[in-house]
C-alpha positions as CSV (number, residue, x, y, z in Angstrom):
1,X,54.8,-108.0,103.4
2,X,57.7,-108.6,106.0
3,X,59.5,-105.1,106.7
4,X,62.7,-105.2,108.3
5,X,64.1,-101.9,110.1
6,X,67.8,-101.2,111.5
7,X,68.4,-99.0,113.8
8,X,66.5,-97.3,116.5
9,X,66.6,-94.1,114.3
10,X,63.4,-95.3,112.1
11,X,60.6,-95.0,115.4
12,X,58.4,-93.6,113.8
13,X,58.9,-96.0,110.8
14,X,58.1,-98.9,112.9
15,X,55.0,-97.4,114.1
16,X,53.3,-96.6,110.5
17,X,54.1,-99.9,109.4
18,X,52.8,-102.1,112.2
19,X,49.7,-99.6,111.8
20,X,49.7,-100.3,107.8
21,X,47.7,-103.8,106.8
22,X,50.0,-104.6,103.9
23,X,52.8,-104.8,106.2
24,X,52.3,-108.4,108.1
25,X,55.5,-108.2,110.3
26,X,57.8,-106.3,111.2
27,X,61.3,-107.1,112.8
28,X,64.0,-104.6,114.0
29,X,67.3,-104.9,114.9
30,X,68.7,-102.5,117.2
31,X,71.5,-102.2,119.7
32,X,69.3,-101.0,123.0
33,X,65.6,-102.0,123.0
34,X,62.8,-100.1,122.0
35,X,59.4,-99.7,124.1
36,X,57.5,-100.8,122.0
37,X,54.9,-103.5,122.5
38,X,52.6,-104.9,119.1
39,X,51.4,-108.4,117.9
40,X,53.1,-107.9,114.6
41,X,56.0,-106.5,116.1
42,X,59.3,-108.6,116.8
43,X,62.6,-106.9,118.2
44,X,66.5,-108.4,118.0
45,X,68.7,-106.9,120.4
46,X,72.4,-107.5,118.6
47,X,75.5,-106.7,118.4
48,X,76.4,-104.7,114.9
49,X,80.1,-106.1,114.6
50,X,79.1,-109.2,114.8
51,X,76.9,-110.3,112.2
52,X,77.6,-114.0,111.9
53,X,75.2,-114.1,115.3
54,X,72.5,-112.7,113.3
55,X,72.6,-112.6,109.7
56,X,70.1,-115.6,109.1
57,X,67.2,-113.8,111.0
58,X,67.7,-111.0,108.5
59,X,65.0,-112.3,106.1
60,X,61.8,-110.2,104.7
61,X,60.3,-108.3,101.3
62,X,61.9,-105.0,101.9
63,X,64.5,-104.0,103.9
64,X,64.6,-100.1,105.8
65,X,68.4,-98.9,106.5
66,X,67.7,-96.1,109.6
67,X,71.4,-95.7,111.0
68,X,72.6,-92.1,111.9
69,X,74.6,-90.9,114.4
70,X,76.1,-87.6,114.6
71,X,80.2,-86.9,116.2
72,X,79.3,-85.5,119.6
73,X,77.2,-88.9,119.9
74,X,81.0,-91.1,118.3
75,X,83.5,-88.9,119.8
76,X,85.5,-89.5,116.4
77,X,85.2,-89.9,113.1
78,X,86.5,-93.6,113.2
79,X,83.7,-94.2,115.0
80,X,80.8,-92.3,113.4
81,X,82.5,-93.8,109.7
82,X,81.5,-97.4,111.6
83,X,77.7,-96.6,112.1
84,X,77.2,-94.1,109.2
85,X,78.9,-96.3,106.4
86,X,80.5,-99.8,107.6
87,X,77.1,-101.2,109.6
88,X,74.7,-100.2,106.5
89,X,77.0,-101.4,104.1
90,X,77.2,-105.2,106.0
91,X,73.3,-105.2,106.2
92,X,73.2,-104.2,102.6
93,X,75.5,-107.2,101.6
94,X,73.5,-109.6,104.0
95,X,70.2,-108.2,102.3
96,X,71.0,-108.9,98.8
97,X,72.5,-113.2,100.2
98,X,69.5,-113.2,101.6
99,X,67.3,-112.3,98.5
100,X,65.9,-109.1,100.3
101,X,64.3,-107.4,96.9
102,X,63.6,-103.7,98.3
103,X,66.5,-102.2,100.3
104,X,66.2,-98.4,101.2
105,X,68.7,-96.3,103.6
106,X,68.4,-92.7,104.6
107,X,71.8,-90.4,103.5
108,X,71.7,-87.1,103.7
109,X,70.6,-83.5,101.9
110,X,73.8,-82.6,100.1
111,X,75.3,-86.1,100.1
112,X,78.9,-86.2,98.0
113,X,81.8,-88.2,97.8
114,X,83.9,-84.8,96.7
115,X,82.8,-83.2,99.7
116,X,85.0,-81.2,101.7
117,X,82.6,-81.9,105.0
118,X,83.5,-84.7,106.6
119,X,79.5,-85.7,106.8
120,X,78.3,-85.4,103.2
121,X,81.4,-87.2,102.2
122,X,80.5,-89.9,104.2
123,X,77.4,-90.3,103.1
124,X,78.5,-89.9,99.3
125,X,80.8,-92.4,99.8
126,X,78.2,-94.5,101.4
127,X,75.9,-93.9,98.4
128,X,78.5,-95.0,96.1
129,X,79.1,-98.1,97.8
130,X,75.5,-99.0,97.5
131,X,75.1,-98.4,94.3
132,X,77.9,-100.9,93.4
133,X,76.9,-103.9,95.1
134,X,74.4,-104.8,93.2
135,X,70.8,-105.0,95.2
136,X,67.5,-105.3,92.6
137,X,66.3,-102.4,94.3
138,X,67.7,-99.8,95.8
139,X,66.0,-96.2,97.4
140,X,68.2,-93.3,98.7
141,X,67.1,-91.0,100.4
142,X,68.4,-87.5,101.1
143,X,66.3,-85.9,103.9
144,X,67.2,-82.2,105.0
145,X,67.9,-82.1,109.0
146,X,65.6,-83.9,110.9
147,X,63.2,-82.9,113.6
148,X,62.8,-85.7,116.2
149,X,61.2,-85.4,119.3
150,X,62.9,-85.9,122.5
151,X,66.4,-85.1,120.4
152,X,69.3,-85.3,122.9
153,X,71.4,-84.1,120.0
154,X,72.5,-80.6,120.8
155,X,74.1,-79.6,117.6
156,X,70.6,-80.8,115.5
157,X,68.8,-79.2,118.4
158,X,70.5,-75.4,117.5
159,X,70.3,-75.9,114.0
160,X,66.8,-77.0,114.0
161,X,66.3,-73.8,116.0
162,X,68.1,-71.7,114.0
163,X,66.8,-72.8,110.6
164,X,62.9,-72.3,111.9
165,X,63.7,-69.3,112.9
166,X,64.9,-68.3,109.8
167,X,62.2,-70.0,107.9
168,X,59.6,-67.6,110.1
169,X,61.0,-65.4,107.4
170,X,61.0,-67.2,104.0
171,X,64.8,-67.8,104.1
172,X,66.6,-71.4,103.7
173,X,62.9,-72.7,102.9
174,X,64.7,-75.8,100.9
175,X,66.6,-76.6,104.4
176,X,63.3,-76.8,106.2
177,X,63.8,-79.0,109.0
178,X,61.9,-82.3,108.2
179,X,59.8,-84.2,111.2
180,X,60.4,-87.8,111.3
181,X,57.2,-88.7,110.4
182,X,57.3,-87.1,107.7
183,X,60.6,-89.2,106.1
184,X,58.5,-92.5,107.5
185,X,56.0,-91.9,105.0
186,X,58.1,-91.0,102.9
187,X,60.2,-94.1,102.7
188,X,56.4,-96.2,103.1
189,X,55.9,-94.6,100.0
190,X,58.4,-94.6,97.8
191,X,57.9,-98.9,98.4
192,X,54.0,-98.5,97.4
193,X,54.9,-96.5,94.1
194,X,58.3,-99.1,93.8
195,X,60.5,-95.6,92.9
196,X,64.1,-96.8,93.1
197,X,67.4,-94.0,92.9
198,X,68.1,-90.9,94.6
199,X,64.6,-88.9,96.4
200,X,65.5,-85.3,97.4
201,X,63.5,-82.9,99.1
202,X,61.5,-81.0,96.8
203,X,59.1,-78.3,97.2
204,X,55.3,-78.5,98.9
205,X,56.2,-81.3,100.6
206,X,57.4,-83.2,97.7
207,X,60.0,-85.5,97.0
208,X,61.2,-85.5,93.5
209,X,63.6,-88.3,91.6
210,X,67.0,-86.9,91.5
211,X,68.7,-90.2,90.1
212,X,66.8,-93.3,88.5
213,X,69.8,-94.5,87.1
214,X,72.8,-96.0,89.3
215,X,76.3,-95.3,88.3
């Protein structure tokens, strides 16, 4: 298969896959360059807003939607609304031109378009949107905060902290900070067993089906 990755957020994506034989290629589109060198490996260095320079190349069997950025990183919610909702929407529309069959994109743990947080709205919202274009296959998923190494996000950096300290004492279990490697396979999975809808966190390391059905 041809895996296609956006955004520098899905590292440790791009690694399993170019290590997984049923995955031929692999092509990622990011804004700054990734160091990462592999035979099966080829890297596109664009500009998000504007997708009429690149919307051709985007071409493969499943499609993985890695975009996240948090508003210390923006500086505003105009701007974290762009990354967060407007970029995967425009790959999502390309995706589906393009005959892309599997399209998956990471939202987040308590996701809602009622929301009173600016966040989880965004990412209901963003869900919504999805849901309504109309791709044959679409995977959410709703990870709990992410661990990544080398983090330069302070905010996720004291939360992280603050949650596993909590968790030292069985409290906020379900909000267990998640390892990035951990979501890769997740997302590598949920392709291999073709689940399509809402995956949440569930518990022993699970992920359960919260929504088959899109509305």
């Amino acid at each position: 298969m041809k895996a296609i990755i956006i955004g520098a957020t899905g590292k440790a994506l791009t690694q399993m896959l170019l290590n997984n034989e049923h995955y031929q290629s692999v092509v990622v589109f990011v804004r700054k360059l990734v160091a990462i060198n592999h035979p099966k490996l080829t890297v596109h260095l664009i500009d998000f807003d504007k997708p009429s320079d690149w919307a051709d190349k985007i071409k493969g069997d499943v499609l993985f939607c890695c975009l996240g950025t948090t508003l210390k990183q923006t500086g505003n919610q105009q701007n974290q609304r762009k990354i967060d909702y407007d970029y995967p929407l425009v790959f999502a529309h390309i995706a589906k031109q393009n005959g892309i069959a599997r399209f998956l994109v990471l939202s987040s743990d308590g996701a809602s378009a009622d929301s009173r947080l600016f966040y989880y709205r965004l990412k209901g919202e963003l869900e919504t949107a999805l849901q309504n274009i109309g791709l044959t296959h679409l995977t959410i998923l709703r990870p709990p905060l992410l661990k990544r190494e080398n983090s330069d996000r302070l905010g996720e950096m004291v939360s992280e902290k603050a949650l596993s300290f909590l968790n030292q004492f069985g409290l906020l279990l379900s909000a267990k900070p998640m390892p990035t490697d951990v979501l890769a396979k997740a997302m590598i999975q949920a392709v291999a067993e073709n689940k399509t809808g809402i995956l949440e966190k569930g518990g022993f390391g699970s992920w359960v089906l919260f929504m088959r059905k899109m509305v």
